[in-house]
N, C-alpha and C positions, 0 to 999 in steps of 0.2 A: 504494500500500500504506500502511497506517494505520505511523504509528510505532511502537517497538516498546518496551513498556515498562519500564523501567529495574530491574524485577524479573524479568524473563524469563530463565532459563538460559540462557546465552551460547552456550552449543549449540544450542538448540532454535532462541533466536533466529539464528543462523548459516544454519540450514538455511532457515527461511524466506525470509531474503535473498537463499540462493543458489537456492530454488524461483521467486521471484519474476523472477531477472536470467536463469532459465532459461525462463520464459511463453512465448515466441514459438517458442524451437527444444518445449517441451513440445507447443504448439496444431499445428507442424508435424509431429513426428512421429506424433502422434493422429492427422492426415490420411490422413498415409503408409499407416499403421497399417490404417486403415477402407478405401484406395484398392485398397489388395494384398488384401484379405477377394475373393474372387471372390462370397460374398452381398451383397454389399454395394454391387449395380449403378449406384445411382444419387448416390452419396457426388460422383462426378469434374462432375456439372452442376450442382452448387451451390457460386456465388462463396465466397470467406473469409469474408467476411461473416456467410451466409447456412449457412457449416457451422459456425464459431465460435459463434455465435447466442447463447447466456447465459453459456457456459461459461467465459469470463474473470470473469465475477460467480461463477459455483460454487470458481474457483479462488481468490478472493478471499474465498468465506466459510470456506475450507480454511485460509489462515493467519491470519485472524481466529479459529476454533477454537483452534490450534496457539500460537499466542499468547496465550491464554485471554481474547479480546475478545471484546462482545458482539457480533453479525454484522450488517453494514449493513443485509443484505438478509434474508430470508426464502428460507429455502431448500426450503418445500415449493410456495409461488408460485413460485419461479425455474422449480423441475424439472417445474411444471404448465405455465408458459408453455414451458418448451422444447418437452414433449410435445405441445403444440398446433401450436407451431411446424413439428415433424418432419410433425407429420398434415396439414397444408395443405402441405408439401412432397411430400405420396404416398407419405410411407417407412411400410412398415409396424411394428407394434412393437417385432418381433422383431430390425428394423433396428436402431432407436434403443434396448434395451436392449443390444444388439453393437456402438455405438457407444461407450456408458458402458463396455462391459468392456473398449475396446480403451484409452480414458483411465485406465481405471484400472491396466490394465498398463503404460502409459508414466509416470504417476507411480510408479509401483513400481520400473521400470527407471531412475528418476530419483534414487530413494533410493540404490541400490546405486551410481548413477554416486558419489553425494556421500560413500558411504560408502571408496570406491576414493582420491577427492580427499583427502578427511580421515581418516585410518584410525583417528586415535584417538579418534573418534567413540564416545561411550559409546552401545553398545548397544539401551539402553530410550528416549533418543530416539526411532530408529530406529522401533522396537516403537510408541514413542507415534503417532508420525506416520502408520506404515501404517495404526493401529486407525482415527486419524482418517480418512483417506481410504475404509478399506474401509466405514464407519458413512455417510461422504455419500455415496458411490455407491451406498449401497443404499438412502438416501432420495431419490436421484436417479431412480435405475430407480422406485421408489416412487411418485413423484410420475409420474412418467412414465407408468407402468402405469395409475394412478387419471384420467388423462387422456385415456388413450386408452379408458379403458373407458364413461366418464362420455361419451367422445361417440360412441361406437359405438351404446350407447343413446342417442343421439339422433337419430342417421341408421337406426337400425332404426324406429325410431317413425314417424320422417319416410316412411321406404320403406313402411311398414304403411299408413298415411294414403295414401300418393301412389297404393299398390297398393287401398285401398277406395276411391278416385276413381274408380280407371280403370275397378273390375267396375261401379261404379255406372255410369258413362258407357257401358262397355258392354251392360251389362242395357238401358239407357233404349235405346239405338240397338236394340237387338235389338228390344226392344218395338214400336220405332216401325217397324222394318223387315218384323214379323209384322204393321201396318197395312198396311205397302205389299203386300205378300204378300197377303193376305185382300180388301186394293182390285181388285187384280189378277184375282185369284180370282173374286170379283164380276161384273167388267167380261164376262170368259170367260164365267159364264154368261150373262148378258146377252148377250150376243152368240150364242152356242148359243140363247137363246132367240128372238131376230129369225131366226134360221137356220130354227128351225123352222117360226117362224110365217109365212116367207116360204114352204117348199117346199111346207107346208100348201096353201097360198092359191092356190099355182100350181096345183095338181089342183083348184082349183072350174073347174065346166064354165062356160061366158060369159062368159071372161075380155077385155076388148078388148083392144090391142095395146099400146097406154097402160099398162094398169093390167100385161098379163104383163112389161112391160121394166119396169116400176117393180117389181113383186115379185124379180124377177131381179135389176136392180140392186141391192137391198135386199140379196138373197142373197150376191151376189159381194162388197162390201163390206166386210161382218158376215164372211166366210171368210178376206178378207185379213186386216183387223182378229185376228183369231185366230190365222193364222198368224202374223202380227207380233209379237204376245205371246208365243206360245210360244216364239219364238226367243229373242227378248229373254230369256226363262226360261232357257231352256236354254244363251245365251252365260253369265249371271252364276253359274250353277250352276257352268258349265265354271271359269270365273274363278276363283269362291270355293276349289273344289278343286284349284288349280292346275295344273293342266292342258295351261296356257297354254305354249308353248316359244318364247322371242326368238330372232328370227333377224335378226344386227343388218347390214346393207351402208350402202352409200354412194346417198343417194338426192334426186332432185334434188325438194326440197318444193315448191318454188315449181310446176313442171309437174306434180305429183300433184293439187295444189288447185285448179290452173285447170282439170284435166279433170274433175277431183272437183265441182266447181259448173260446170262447163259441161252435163256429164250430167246434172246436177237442174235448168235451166231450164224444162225442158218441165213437169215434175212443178208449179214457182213459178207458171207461165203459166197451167196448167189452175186452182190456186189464186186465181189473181189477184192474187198476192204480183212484186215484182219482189228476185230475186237479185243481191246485189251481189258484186263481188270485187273485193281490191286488195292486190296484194303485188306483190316483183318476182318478173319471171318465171321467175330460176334463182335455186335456192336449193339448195344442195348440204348436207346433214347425214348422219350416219353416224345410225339409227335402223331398225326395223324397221317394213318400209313398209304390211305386210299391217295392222297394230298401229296406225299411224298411222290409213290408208284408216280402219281403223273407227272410231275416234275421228272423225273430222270425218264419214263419213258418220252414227253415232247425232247427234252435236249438229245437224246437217240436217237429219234426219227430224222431229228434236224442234220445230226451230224453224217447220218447213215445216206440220207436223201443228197447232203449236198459238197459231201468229199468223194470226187471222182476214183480217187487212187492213193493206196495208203494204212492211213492206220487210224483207230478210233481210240481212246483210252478212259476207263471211266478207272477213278482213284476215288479213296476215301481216307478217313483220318479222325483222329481226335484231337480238339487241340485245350490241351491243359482240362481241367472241373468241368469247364461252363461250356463249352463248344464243340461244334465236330463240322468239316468242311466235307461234300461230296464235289467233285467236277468231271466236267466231258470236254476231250480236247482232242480233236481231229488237226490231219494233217490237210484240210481243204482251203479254199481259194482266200481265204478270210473274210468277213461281212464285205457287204458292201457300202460306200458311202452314203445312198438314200436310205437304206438304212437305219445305218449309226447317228442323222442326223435323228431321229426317233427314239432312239435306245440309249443316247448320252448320256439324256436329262433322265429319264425315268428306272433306266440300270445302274445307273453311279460308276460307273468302267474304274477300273484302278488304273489310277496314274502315278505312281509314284514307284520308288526303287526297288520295291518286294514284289512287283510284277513279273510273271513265271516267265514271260514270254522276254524282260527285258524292258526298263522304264522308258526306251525309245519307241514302244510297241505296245505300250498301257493301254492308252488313248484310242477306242476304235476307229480310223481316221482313213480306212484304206480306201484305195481307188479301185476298184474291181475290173475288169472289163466284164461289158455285158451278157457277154456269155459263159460268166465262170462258173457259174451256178447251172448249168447244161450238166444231165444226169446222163453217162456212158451209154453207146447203143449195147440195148440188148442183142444175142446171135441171130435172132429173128428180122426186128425192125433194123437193120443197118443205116438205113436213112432218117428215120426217126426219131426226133429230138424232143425233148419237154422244154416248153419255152420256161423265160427267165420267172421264176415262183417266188414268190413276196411271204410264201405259206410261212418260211425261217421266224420273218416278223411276228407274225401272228402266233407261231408255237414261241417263240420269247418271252409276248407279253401275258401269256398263258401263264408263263412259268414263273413272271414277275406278280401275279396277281394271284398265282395258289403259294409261293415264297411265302409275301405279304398275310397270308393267312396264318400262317403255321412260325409267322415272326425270326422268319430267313432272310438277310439280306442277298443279292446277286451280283456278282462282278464280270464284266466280261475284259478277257485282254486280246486282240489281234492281231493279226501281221498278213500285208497281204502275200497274195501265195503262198505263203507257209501253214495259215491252220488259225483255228481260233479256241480259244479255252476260258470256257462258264463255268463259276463257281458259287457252291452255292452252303453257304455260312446260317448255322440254324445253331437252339441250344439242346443243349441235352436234356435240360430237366424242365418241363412249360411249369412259365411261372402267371397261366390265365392271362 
């Protein structure tokens, strides 16, 4: 406390010394004070420290006042940094202007103690000293007030920006998801058209044996193909509507996956791909298993359907208590860029240096040509192509939207020409 000057009423100055030698029982009963408020939840998890915060400076510019000194500090800075203070503490306003009422009541019950101590206390001290205090606590709350307003309007502004990111990001995904849509769309007729031009063909009279099982194969293909679509359709449809119901048990992943790629060797064989697997062979998680199954069977199809030549690899793992990683990683063309402009935002691709493929390869960012996605002729059809299939997309967001159910993230890493590899990071024990 500043000295007290040798002009000061020996009264006034009185009281200050005894405001002063009373700081610690005043800053505890203020506590007290704010701890008994039942509004006032969160007052008892902030140290001394950290609920005192400026207000040995507020009481310091009270008998600087009082004393008719000029004030060390700045008391509408003081009462702006408090209010900042309270706002990164999570109190709301109406907290921290019920803190200042409750200070101002215990200096008040402070006067009265001193007036009980000293009775012959003249009066208009008294009177002097409440005006002062009730005059800084209302440029306490003041400041406070203009603090929390000044950053209200800053976090509304920031939410208005964060909230035109997000329609933007999502209008762009929408966009590009009415591409995949309309590819889809495409591919369907196409395929309805070889459908026709096949059962066409098959009513010319002179048909040899050759040419009727090459129209026929042609037929049956182009039928699968379309059923495969629609489903695909119709699973993400389901998805998107929620639809979907988790049925979560105890389920041993290691034996789902080995049966899971054991039953698509034939499918690899006929390809001329060879299917790898490697994980142990029990693996126990709480997850739903129907949920799972589909998950690795879409990432199979995809990889199966759209690596011409090569190798397919499904791995498993555990990582530490809480986690266990499944992925598929094919040696095929790697996404393609329409694509990955859809699958950036909504798979989260790993970019950074623990990327399998190589942190120059994280990013799925590749350039395809258009026909890399062309599935080998069969010994029959030699001239027979399947045009460019968008289907990849659609079994993705399949896989990102049964993930999402069962509280799996998805990563995907690329390289073009080399192969692409999905991961897909789930916990071991659901915790609802």
């Amino acid at each position: 406390m500043s000295s007290i000057p040798s002009d000061t009423p020996p009264p006034l100055a009185e009281l200050v010394s005894y405001l002063f030698s009373r700081r610690e029982a005043i800053l505890n009963n203020w506590r007290t004070a704010c701890e008994q408020d039942a509004n006032l939840g969160k007052i008892s998890s902030l140290s001394r420290e950290e609920f005192n915060n400026l207000l040995p400076i507020v009481l310091d510019i009270l008998e600087q006042r009082l004393l008719n000194q000029q004030p060390e500090a700045d008391m509408g800075i003081t009462a702006s940094s408090h209010g900042l203070h309270r706002w990164k503490k999570a109190l709301r306003l109406s907290d921290t202007l019920q803190e200042l009422h409750h200070l101002s009541q215990t200096l008040y019950a402070e006067l009265e103690s001193y007036l009980k101590l000293v009775p012959t206390t003249d009066l208009r001290v008294l009177l002097l000293a409440q005006r002062e205090i009730a005059q800084l606590m209302g440029e306490a709350m003041h400041g406070s007030v203009h603090k929390y307003d000044e950053l209200q309007q800053l976090e509304a502004a920031n939410r208005a920006s964060a909230l035109q990111l997000a329609i933007d990001q999502m209008t762009q995904i929408s966009r590009q998801r009415g591409s995949l849509l309309r590819t889809s769309s495409h591919d369907l007729r196409s395929s309805f058209g070889i459908v026709n031009s096949a059962a066409y063909l098959l009513k010319t009279e002179g048909l040899s044996e050759q040419e009727r099982e090459q129209y026929l194969d042609m037929l049956n293909r182009n039928l699968n193909n379309i059923q495969s679509m629609l489903s695909n359709l119709m699973d993400l449809s389901r998805l998107e509507a929620g639809e979907e119901v988790v049925s979560i048990e105890a389920v041993d992943a290691g034996q789902l996956l080995t049966e899971l790629v054991e039953g698509a060797q034939s499918i690899a064989s006929e390809r001329g791909l060879k299917l790898l697997l490697d994980g142990p062979d029990a693996l126990v998680v709480e997850t739903d298993k129907v949920k799972l199954q589909r998950i690795i069977q879409n990432l199979m199809v995809n990889a199966l359907k759209y690596t011409p030549t090569g190798f397919i690899s499904v791995s498993w793992s555990q990582e530490g208590d809480a986690r266990w990683t499944v992925s598929v990683q094919d040696s095929g063309p790697g996404l393609s860029s329409e694509l990955t402009k859809l699958l950036v935002q909504q798979l989260k691709p790993t970019v950074d240096g623990t990327s399998a493929l190589g942190p120059e390869h994280a990013e799925p960012v590749s350039v395809v040509p258009s026909d890399a996605h062309e599935i080998p002729p069969g010994p029959v059809l030699a001239k027979q192509k399947d045009p460019l299939n968008q289907g990849e997309g659609i079994g993705l967001q399949i896989v990102k939207r049964l993930s999402d159910l069962i509280h799996a993230s998805v990563e995907i890493e690329t390289e073009p020409k080399r192969g692409t590899l999905v991961r897909v990071r789930m916990p071991i024990h659901w915790e609802g």
